[in-house]
N, C-alpha and C positions, 0 to 999 in steps of 0.2 A: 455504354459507360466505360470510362477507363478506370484500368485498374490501379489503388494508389497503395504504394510500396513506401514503408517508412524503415524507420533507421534510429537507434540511439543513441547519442553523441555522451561521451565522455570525457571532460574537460580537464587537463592537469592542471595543478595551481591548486585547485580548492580542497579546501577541509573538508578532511574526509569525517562527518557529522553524519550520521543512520538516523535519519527521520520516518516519521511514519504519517497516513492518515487512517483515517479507517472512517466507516460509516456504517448503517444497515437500515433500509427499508420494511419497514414494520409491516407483516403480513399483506404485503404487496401482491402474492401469486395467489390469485383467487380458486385456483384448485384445490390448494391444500393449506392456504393460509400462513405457511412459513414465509418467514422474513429472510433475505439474502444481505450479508455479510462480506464486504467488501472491504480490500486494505490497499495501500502501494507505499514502499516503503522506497526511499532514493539515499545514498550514499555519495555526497560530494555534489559532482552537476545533473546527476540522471537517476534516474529508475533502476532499482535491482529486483526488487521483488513487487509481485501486486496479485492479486484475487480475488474473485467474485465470487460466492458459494453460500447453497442454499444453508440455512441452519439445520441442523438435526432433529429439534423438536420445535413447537410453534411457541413460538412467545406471548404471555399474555398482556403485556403491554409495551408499549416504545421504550421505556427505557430498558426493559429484560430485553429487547433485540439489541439496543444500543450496547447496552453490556456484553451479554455474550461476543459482540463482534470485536467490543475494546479486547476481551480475554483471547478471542483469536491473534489478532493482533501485538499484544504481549508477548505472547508464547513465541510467535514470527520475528518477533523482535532479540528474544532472549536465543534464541535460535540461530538467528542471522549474527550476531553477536561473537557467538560458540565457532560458528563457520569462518568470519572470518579473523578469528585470532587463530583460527588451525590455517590460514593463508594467510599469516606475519602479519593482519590489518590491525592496528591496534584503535580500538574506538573503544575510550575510556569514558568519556560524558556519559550520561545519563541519554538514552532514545528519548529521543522530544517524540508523543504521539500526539495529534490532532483528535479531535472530536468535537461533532456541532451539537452533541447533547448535555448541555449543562446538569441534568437532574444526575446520569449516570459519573459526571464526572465528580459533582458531592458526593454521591456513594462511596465512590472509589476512596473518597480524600477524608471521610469524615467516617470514623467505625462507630461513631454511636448509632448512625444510621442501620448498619448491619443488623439489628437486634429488629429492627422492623422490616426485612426483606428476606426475607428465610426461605421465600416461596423462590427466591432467585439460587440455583446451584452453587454448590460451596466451592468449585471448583474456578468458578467466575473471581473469588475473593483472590484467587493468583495473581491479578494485576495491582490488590492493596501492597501484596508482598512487596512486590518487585521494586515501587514505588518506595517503599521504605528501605530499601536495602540500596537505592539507589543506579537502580540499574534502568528504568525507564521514568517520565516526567507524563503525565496526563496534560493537556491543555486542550481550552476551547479553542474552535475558529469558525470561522461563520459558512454557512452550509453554500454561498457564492466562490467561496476559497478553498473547498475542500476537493483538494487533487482524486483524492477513491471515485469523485462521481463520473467520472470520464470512464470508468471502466463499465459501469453500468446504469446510468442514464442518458437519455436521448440531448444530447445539449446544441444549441442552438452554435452556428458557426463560431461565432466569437467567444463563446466559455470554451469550445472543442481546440482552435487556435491558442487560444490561452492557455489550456492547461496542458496542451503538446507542448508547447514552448519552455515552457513553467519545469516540465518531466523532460526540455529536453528532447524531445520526443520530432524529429526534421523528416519532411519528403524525402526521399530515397533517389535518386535522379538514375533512373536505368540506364540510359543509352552511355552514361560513362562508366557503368559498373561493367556494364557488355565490353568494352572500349578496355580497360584494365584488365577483364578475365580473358579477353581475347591476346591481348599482349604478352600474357603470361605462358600460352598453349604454344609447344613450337611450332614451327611454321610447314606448310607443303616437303617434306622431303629431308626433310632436317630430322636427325634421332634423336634421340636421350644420351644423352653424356652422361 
């Protein structure tokens, strides 16, 4: 089988907008029961940041994994943020984040709810803040559109294709990358000027 080398293209022209997705597999690893927490977040035409990681403690329902992964997610968010206005990026809008779980995206949006999820960490409530203060945007998207899954489900050629494309994400073409690093080395006999 050959080996396939990819590459991420980064496109001038476009707005530069920090999007995110995230998602999490609710007690999917039957060892220990913890759910994994997944994000990727793109700036303009491509991908800058993304992750797959187990959670810390087992969550007892889809929406407490769904949640903890939006609060990783924030934080990456409010972070990447930080990072790149220390490299002159200015991204003033609001982080649009994805999520296909409607229940945890009421939570987020709605604090009367709060008073009946106590059992969920208070530290998870960081992404009501942010939301209010206007620094990220929660929104749903349907679990077929959501870019995080490519980092950690097995997807059938055409969602893999698609969401390469989607992040950006192109084959690599070796034999001209060889072709260029070779052009660059000098030649038989020749020094270093």
């Amino acid at each position: 089988m050959r080996a396939m080398y990819t590459r991420l293209l980064y496109r001038t022209g476009i707005a530069e907008q920090l999007v995110g997705y995230t998602d999490a597999d609710w007690a999917r690893n039957t060892g220990d029961r913890r759910s994994t927490s997944k994000f990727s977040f793109s700036l303009g035409s491509s991908a800058i940041a993304w992750s797959s990681k187990k959670q810390p403690i087992v969550a007892l329902s889809s929406t407490k994994a769904e949640y903890q992964g939006v609060a990783v997610a924030t934080w990456k968010a409010i972070w990447l943020k930080r990072l790149l206005k220390d490299l002159q990026v200015e991204v003033s809008d609001p982080t649009m984040i994805y999520c296909d779980n409607l229940t945890s995206i009421q939570l987020v949006k709605n604090p009367i709810f709060h008073a009946r999820i106590k059992h969920i960490e208070v530290h998870c409530h960081y992404i009501w803040e942010h939301i209010i203060v206007g620094d990220i945007n929660l929104q749903h998207i349907g679990a077929d559109r959501k870019m995080a899954n490519i980092f950690t489900k097995a997807l059938g050629e055409d969602k893999l294709q698609h969401f390469s494309m989607a992040l950006d994400v192109r084959p690599l073409n070796i034999s001209s990358l060889r072709e260029r690093e070779a052009s660059r080395r000098p030649k038989a006999g020749q020094g270093l000027t």
